[in-house]
FIVORO-998398 format. One record per residue: residue number from 1; x, y, z of N, C-alpha, C, O in turn. Coordinates in nm, 2 decimals. Each point is the difference from the previous one (the first is absolute). Layout:
BEGIN
dotor; nu; nv; nw; cau; cav; caw; cu; cv; cw; ou; ov; ow
NUM; X; Y; Z; X; Y; Z; X; Y; Z; X; Y; Z
...
END
This chain:
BEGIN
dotor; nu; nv; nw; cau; cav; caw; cu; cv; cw; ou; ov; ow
1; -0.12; -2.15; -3.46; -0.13; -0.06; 0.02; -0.03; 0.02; 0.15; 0.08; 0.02; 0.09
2; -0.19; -0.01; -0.07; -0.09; 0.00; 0.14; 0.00; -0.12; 0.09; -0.05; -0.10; -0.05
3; 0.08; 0.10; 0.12; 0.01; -0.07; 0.12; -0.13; -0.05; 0.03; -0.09; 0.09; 0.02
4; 0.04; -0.22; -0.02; -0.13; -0.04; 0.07; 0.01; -0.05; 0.13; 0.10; -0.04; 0.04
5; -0.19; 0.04; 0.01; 0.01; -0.07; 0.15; -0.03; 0.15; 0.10; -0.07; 0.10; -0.02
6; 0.15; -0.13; 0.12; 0.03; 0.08; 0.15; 0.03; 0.12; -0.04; 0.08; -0.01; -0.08
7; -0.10; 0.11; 0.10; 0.11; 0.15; -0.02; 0.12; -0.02; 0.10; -0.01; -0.04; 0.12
8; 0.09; 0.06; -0.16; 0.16; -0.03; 0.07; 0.04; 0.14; 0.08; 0.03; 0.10; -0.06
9; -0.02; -0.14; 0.22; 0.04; 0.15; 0.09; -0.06; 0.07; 0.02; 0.04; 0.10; 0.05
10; -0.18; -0.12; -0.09; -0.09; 0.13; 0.07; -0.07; 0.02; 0.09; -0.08; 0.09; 0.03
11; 0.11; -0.20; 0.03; -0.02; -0.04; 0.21; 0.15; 0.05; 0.04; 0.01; 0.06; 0.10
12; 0.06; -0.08; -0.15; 0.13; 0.06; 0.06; 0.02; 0.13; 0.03; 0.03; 0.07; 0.10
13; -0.07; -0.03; -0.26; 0.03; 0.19; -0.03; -0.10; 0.06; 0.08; 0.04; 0.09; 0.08
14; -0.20; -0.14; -0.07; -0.07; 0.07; 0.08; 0.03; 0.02; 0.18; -0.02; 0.11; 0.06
15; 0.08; -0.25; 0.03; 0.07; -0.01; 0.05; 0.08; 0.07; 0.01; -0.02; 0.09; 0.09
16; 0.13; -0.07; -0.16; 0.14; 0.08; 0.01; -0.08; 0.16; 0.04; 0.02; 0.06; 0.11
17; -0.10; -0.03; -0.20; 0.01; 0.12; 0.04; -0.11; 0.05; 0.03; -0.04; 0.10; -0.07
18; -0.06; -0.15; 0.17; -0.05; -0.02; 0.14; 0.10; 0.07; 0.09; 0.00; 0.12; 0.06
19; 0.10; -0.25; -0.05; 0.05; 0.00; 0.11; 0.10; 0.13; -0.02; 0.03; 0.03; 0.11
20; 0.05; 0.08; -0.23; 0.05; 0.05; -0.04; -0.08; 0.14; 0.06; 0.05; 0.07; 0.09
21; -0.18; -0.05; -0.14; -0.05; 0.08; 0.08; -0.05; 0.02; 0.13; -0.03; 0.11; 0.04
22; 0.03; -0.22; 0.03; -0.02; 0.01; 0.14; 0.15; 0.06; 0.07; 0.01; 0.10; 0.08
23; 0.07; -0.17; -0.13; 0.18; 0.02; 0.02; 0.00; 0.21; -0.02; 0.05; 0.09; 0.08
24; -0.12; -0.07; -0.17; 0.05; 0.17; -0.02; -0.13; 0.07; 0.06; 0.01; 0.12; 0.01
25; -0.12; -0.18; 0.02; -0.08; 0.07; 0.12; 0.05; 0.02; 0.12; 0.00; 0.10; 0.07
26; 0.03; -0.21; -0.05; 0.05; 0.01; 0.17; 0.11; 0.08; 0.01; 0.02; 0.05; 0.11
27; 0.08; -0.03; -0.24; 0.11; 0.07; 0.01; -0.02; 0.15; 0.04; 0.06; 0.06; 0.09
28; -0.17; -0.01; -0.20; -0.07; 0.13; 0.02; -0.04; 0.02; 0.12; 0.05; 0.08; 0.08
29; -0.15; -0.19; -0.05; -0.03; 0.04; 0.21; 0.07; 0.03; 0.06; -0.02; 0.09; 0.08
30; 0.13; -0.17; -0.10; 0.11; 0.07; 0.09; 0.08; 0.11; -0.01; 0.06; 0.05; 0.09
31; -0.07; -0.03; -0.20; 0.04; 0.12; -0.02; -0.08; 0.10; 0.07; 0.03; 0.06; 0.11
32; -0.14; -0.05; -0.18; -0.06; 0.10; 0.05; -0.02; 0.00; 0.18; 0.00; 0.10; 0.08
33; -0.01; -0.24; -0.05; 0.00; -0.01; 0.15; 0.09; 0.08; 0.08; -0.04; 0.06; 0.10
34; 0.19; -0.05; -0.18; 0.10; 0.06; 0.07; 0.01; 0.14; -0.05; 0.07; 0.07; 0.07
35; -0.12; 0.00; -0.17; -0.04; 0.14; 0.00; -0.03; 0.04; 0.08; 0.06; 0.08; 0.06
36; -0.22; -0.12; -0.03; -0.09; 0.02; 0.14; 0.08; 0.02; 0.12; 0.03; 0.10; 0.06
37; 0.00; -0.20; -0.05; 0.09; 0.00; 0.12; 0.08; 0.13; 0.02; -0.02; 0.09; 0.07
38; 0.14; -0.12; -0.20; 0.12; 0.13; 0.07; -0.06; 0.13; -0.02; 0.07; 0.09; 0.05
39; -0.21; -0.05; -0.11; -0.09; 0.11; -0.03; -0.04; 0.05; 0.14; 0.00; 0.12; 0.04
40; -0.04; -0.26; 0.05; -0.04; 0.03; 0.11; 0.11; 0.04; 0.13; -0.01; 0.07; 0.10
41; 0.11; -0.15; -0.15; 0.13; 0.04; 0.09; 0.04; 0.20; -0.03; 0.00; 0.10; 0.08
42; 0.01; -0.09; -0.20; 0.03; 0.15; -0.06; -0.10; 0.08; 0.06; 0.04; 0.09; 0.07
43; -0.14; -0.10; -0.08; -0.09; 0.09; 0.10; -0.02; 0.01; 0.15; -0.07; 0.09; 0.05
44; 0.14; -0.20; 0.01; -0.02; -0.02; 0.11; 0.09; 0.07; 0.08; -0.01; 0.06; 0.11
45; 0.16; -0.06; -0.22; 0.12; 0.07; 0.03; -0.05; 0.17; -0.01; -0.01; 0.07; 0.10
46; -0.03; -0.05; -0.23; -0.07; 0.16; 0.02; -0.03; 0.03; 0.07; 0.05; 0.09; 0.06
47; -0.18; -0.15; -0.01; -0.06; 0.03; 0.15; 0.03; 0.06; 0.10; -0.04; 0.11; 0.05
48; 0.11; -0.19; -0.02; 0.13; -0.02; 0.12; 0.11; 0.13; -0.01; 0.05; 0.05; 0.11
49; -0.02; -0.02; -0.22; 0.08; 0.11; -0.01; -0.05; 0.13; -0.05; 0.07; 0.09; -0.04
50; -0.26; -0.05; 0.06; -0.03; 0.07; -0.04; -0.05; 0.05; 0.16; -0.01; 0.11; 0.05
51; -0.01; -0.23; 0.01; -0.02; 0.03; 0.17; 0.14; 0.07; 0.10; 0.00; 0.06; 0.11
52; 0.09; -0.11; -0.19; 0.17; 0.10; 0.07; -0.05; 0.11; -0.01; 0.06; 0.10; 0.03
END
């Protein structure tokens, strides 16, 4: 049978995974953040060694 009343956990679940995807956005940023970066290091090294 069907449950009457409140729906049970769906302030939680929606909650949970809010916060679940913010957790794996920021993960990506950083990632990608640190691509950028060593992309910019690797070229910077090229550079440098295309001016020898």
């Amino acid at each position: 049978m069907a449950k009457t009343g409140r729906e049970k956990n769906t302030k939680n679940k929606a909650k949970h995974s809010k916060l679940m995807d913010r957790k794996q956005n920021k993960k990506k940023a950083e990632e990608a953040a640190r691509k950028a970066r060593l992309k910019a290091i690797i070229q910077k090294v090229n550079a440098q060694k295309e001016t020898e």
